[in-house]
C-alpha positions in Angstrom: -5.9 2.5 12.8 -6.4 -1.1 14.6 -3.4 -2.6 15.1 -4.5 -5.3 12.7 -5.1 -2.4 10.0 -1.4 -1.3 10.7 0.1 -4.7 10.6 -1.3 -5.2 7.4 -0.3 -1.7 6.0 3.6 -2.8 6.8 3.0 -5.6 5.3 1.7 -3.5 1.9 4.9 -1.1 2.6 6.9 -4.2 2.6 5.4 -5.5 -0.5 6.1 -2.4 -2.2 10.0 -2.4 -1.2 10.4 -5.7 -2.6 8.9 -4.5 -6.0 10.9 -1.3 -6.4 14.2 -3.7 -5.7 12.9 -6.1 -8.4 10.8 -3.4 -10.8 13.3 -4.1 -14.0 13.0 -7.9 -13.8 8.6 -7.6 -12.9 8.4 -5.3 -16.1 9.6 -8.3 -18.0 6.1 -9.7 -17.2 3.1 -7.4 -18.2 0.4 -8.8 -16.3 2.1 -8.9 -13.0 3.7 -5.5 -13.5 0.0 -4.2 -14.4 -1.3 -5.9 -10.8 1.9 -4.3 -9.2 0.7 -1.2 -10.3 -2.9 -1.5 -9.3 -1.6 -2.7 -5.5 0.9 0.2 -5.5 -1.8 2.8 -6.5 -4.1 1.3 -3.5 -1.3 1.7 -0.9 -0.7 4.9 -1.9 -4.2 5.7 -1.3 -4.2 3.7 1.9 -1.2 6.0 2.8 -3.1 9.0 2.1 -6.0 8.2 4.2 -3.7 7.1 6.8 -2.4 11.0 7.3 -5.9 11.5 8.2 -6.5 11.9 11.8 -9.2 9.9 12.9 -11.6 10.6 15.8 -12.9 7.9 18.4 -16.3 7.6 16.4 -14.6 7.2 13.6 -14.7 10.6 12.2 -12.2 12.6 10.7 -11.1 16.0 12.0 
């Protein structure tokens, strides 16, 4: 990953800490819980990639 790419993936991780402090009081609020949700489902994805080892053309071994 860039090191823009990993500064932004902190920032998701952060993100996601500050929800799972605050999940009682953002599932008071359906749609923001629901968009919550989606974000936390494409972090985890992000994360999975991430454990992918990427080659220098890009490739994954």
């Amino acid at each position: 990953m860039t090191d823009r790419q990993q500064n932004t993936f902190r920032m998701f991780l952060a993100v996601k800490g500050v929800y799972n402090k605050n999940r009682e009081l953002i599932a008071g609020y359906a749609p923001l819980k629901v968009a919550f949700d989606d974000f936390l489902a494409r972090v985890d994805a992000i994360q999975q990639e991430s454990t992918d080892t990427e080659t220098d053309d890009g490739g994954v071994v």
